[in-house]
C-alpha positions as CSV (number, residue, x, y, z in Angstrom):
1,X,102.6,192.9,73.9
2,X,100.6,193.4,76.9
3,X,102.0,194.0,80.6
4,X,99.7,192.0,83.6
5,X,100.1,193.5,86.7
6,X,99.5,191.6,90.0
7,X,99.5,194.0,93.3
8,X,98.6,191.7,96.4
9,X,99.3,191.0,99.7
10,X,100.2,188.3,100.7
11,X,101.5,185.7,97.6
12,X,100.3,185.4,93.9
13,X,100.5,183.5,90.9
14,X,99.4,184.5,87.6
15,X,98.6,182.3,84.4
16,X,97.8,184.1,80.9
17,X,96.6,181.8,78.2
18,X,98.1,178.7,80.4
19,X,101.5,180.4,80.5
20,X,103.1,181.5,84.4
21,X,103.8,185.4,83.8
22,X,104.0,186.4,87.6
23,X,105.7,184.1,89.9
24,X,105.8,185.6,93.6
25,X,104.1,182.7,96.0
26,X,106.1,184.9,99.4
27,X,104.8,186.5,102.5
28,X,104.5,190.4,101.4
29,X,103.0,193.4,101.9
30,X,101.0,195.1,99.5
31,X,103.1,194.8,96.6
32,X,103.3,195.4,92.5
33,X,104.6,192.7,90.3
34,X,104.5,192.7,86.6
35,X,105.0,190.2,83.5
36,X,104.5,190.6,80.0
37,X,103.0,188.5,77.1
38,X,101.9,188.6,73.3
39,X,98.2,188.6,72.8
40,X,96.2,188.8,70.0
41,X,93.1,191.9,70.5
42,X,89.9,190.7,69.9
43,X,90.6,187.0,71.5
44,X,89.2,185.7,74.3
45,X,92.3,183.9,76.3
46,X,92.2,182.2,80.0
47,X,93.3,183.7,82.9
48,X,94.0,182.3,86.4
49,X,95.1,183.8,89.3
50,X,96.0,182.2,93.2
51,X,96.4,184.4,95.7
52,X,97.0,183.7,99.6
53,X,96.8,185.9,103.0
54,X,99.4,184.7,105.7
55,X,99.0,188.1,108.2
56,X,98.2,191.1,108.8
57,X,96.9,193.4,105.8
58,X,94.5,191.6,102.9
59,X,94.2,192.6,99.3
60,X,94.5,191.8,95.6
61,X,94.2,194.0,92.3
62,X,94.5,192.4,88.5
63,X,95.5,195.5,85.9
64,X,97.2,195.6,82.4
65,X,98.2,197.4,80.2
66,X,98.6,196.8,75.9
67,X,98.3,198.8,72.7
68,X,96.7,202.0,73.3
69,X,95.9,202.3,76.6
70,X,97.7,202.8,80.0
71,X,98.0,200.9,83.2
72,X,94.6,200.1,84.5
73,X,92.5,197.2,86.7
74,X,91.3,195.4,83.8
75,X,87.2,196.4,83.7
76,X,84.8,193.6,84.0
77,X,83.0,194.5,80.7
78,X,86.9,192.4,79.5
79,X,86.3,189.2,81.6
80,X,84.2,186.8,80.5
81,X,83.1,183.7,82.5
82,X,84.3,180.5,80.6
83,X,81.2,178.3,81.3
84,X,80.0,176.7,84.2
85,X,79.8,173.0,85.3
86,X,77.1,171.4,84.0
87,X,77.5,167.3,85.7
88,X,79.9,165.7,87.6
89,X,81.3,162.3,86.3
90,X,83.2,159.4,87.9
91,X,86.5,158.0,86.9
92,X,86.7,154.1,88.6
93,X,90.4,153.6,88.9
94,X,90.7,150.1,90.3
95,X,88.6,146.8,89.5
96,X,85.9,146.3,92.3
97,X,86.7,144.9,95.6
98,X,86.2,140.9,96.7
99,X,86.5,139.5,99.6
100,X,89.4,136.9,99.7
101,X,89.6,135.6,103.0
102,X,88.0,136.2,106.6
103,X,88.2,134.9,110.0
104,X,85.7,132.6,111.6
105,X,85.1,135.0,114.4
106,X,84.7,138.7,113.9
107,X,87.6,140.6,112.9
108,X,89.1,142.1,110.0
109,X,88.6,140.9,106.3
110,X,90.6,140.8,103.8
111,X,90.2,142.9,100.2
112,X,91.9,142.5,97.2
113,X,91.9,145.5,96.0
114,X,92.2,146.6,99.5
115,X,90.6,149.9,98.0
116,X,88.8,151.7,95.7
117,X,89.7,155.2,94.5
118,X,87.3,156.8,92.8
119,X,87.7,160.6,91.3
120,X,84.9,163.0,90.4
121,X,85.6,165.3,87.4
122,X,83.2,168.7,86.7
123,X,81.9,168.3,83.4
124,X,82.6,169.7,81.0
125,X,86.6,169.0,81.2
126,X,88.5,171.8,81.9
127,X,85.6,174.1,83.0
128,X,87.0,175.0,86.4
129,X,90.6,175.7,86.0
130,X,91.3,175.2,90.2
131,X,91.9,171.9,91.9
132,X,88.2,170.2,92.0
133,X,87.8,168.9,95.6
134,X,84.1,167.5,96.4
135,X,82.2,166.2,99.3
136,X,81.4,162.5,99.5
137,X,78.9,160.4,100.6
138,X,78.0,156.2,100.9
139,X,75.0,155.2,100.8
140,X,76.2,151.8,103.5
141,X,78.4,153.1,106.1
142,X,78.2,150.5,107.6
143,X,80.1,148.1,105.1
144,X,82.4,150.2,103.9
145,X,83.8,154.0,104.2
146,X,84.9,157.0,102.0
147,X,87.1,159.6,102.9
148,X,87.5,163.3,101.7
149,X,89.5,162.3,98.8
150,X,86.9,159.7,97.6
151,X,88.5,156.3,98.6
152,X,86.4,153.2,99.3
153,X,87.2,150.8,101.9
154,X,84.9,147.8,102.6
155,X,85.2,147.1,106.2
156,X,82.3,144.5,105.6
157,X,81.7,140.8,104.3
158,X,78.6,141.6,102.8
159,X,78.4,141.7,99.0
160,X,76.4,143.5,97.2
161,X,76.5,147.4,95.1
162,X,78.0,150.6,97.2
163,X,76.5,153.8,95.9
164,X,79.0,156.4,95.8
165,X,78.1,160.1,95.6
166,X,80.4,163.2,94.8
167,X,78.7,166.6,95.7
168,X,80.3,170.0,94.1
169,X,77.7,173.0,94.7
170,X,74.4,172.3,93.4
171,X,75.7,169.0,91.4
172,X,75.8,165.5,92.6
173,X,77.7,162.6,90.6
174,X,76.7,159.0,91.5
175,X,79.2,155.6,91.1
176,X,78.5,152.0,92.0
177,X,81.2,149.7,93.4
178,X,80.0,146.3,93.5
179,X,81.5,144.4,96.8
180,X,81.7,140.4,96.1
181,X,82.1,137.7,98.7
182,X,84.3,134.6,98.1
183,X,86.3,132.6,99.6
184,X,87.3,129.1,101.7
185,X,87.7,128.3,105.4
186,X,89.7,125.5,105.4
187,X,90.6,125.6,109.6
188,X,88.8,122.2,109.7
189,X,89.7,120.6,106.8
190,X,91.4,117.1,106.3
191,X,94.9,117.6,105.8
192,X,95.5,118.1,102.2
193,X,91.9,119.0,101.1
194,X,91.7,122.8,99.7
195,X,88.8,124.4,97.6
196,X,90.6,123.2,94.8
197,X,89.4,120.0,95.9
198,X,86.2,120.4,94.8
199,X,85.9,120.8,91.1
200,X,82.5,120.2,89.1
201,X,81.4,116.7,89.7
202,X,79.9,114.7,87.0
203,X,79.1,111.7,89.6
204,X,75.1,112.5,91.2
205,X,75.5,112.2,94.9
206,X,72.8,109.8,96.6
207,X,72.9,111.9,100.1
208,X,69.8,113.8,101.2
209,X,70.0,117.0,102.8
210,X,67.8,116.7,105.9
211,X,68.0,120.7,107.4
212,X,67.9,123.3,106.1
213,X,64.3,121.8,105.1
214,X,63.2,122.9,101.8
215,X,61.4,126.9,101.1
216,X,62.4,127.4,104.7
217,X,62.3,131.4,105.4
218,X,64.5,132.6,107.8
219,X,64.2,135.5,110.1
220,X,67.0,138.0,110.3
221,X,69.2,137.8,113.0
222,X,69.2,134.1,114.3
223,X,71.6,131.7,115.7
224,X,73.2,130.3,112.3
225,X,71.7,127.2,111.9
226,X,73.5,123.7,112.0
227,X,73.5,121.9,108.3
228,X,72.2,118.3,108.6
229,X,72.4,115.4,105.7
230,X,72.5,112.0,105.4
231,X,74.8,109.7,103.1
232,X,72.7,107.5,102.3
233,X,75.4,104.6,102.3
234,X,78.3,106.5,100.8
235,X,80.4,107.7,103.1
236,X,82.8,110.9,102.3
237,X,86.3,111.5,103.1
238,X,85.5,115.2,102.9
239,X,82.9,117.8,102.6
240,X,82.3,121.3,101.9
241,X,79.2,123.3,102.7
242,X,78.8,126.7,100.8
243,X,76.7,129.5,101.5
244,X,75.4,131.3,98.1
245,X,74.0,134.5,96.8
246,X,72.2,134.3,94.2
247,X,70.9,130.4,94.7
248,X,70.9,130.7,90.7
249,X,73.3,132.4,88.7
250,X,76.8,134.2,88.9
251,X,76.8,134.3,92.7
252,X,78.1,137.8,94.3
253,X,78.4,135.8,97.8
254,X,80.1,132.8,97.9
255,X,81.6,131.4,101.3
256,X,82.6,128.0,102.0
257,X,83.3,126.0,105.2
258,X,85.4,122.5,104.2
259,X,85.7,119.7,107.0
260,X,85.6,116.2,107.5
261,X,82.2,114.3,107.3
262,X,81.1,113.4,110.9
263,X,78.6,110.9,112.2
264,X,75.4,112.0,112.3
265,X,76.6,114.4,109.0
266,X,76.3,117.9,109.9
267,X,78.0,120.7,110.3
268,X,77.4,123.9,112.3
269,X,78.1,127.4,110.1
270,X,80.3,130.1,111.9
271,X,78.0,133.2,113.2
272,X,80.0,135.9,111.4
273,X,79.4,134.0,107.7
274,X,75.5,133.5,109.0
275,X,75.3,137.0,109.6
276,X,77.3,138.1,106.8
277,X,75.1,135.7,104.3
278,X,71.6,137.3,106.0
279,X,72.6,140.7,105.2
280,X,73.4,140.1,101.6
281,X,70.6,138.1,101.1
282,X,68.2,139.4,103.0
283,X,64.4,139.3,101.4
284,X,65.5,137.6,98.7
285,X,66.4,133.3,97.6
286,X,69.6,131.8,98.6
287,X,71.1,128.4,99.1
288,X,72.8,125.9,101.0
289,X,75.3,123.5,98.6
290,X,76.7,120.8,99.5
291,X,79.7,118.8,98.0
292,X,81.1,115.7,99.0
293,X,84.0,113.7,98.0
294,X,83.3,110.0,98.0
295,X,85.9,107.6,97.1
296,X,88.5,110.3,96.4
297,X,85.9,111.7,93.8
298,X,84.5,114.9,94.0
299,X,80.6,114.3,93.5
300,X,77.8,116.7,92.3
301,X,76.7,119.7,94.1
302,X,73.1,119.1,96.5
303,X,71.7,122.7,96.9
304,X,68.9,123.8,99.2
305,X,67.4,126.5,98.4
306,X,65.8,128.8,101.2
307,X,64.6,132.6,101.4
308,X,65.8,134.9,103.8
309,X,62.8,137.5,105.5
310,X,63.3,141.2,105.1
311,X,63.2,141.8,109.3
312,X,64.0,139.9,112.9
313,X,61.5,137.6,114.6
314,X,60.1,139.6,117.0
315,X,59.3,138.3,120.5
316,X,60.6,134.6,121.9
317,X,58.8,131.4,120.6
318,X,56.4,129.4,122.6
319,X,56.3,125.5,122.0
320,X,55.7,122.0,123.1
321,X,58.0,119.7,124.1
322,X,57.0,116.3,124.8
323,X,58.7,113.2,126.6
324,X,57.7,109.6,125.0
325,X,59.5,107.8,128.1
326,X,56.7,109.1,130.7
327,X,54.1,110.4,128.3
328,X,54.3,113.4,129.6
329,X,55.1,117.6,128.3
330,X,56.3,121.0,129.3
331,X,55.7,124.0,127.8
332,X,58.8,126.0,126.7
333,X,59.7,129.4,125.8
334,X,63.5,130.3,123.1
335,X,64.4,133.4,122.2
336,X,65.8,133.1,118.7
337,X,68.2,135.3,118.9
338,X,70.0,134.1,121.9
339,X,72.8,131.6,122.3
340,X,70.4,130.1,125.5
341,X,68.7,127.1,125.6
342,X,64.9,127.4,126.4
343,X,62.8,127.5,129.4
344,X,60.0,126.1,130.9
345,X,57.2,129.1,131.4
346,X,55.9,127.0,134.4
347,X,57.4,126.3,137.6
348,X,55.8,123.0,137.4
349,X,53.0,121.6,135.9
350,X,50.2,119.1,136.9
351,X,50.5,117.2,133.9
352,X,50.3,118.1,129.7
353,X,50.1,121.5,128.9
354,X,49.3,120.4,125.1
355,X,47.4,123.6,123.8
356,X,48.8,127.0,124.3
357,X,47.9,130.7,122.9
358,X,49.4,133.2,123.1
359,X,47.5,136.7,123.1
360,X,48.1,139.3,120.5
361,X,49.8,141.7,122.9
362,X,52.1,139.1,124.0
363,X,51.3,139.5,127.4
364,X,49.0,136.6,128.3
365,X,49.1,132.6,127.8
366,X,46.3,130.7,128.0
367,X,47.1,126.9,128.1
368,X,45.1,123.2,128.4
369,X,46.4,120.9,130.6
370,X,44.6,117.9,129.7
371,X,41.8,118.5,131.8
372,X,44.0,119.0,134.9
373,X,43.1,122.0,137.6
374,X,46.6,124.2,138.1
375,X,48.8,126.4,137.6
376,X,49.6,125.4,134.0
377,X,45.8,124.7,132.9
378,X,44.7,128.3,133.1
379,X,45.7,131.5,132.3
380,X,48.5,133.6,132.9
381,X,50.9,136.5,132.6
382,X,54.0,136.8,130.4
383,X,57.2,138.0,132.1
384,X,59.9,139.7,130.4
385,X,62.6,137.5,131.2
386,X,60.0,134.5,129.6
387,X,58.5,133.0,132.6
388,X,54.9,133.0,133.7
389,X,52.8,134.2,136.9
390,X,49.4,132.7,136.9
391,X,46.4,134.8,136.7
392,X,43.5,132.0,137.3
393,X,43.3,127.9,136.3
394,X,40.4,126.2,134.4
395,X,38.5,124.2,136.5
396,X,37.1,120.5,136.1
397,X,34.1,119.4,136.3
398,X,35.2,116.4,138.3
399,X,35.3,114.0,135.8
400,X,38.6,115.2,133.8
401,X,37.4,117.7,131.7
402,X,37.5,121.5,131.9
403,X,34.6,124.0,132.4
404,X,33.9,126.4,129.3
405,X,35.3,129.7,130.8
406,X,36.0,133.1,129.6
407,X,38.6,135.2,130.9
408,X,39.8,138.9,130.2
């Protein structure tokens, strides 16, 4: 039999070989308290001890006593560390989140599981006998968070893999929770038309899709752009247009927008799903599917397949716009990114600024106006809100055309 003795202040607990042998979790002072158990010599057994300071005065002493030998503070040559931590592994408690449902303006989306828990163990099991309590990390705070216990919450409608980290000391533990996107927004569908709906068709559908247009790549961050077919004599009584991640394959991102089939066909996508859709797939192929139902049958998907670019389009765009009625053009500036229309660069012009460049600062336009000496056949400066101020015109050489000239 051996005697454990326990002298702290404040509280203490005391396990031998996984048994409680002092008990005395109180505000004290320095104080002795004692339990006994039967050991075996020679044996190596665990020990645990918790111990807690409230006020004043701070100590704590482990002694024993057994066969042979008096009351002393067990020496260090009989304590033996058990083994340290060698990896840190993750237990994944719940399936992986999927987005169910979301608004068609920003605002919160809805998970099912609303959560993911996810617990970090020391490996080997069992090798710190204390309550294991890590840091965390996510590797996209932006879609979704982690908290000190390690639960996930996707706060975003982008699909995609989370990468979870656990950090205890010198080890780090990694997990992956895969987000998918699916679901239907059925605000402007026909009254009793639901994704169910839609099932495989079997019957080929004779529409053509007319925009997107075919291996179009799309900047990041534009206006989402409006989805344009045509029947080709077969009307629909319903339609749904599906944006999809992967184009080919189990897609991770799959959100649908059902409504009636207007005249001209087309329908515009909500911002948030454009967005949404961009982030997922951005740098990589997606697609545009459309289904129609035509003659209360569901036909066979159309899909458009597209690629997203890895970054914004910098800068506004620069174009020609020309009216057939009095043969005539203007020379117009759009910012992509902006729910504006466009602008004309020129107060007025003389006539048909046709050819335009722009220079490689972005700073200075140089445009043609059909041989016409103003403002708009010259060259001029670049303001920041798009507009121009003109830095010298192109003359004539009175018979229409313009003089070779160089400018800086």
């Amino acid at each position: 039999v051996y005697t454990f003795r326990a002298r702290t202040d404040d509280g203490v607990r005391l396990w031998v070989n996984n048994q409680l042998v002092v008990d005395k979790w109180l505000d004290q002072g320095a104080t002795n308290w004692t339990g006994t158990i039967t050991l075996a010599a020679n044996t190596l057994y665990d020990i645990r001890l918790e111990y807690f300071e409230n006020s004043g005065g701070a100590s704590a002493q482990l002694g024993w006593a057994g066969p042979g030998f008096t009351d002393q503070v067990i020496p260090p040559a009989s304590l033996f560390h058990r083994g340290g931590a060698t990896g840190l592994a993750f237990d994944l408690q719940t399936p992986d989140p999927s987005l169910l449902s979301a608004p068609s303006t920003q605002g919160s989306f809805v998970f099912d599981p609303a959560t993911v828990p996810l617990t970090a163990q020391l490996q080997p099991l069992n090798c710190y006998p204390g309550v294991f309590q890590p840091a965390w990390s996510i590797s996209r705070p932006d879609l979704a968070s982690v908290d000190p216990s390690g639960v996930v919450t996707p706060v975003s409608a982008v699909a995609g893999p989370l990468q979870v980290k656990a950090y205890g000391g010198s080890l780090v533990g990694q997990s992956t929770v895969n987000v998918t996107v699916k679901f239907a927004d059925t605000s402007k569908a026909p009254a009793g038309v639901t994704a169910a709906s839609f099932p495989v068709g079997t019957v080929a559908d004779p529409m053509t899709v007319i925009y997107p247009y075919a291996d179009t790549v799309f900047p990041l961050a534009l206006r989402a752009p409006v989805v344009q077919w045509y029947p080709n004599g077969a009307a629909a009584s319903a339609v749904q247009v599906t944006l999809r991640y992967p184009a080919t394959g189990t897609p991770v991102f799959n959100v649908a927008v059902i409504s009636s089939e207007g005249s001209p066909a087309r329908l515009s996508i909500p911002q948030p799903y454009w967005q949404a859709f961009e982030q997922t797939a951005k740098g990589q192929e997606a697609a545009i599917v459309i289904q129609r139902i035509v003659g209360g049958v569901a036909r066979q998907e159309v899909v458009r397949k597209f690629r997203f670019g890895s970054a914004e389009l910098r800068g506004r765009i620069y174009y020609t716009e020309y009216n057939q009625t009095t043969n005539a053009a203007s020379q117009l500036a759009i910012d992509p990114g902006s729910t504006a229309g466009p602008i004309n660069i020129f107060a007025s012009s003389g006539g048909c600024p046709v050819c335009h460049t722009v220079s490689a600062s972005g700073n200075r336009i140089a445009t043609s106006d059909w041989g016409q000496e103003g403002i708009s056949n010259g060259l001029s400066r670049l303001n920041a809100n798009g507009t121009t101020t003109n830095l010298a015109n192109i003359p004539n050489n009175g018979q229409g055309n313009p003089v070779n000239t160089q400018y800086n």
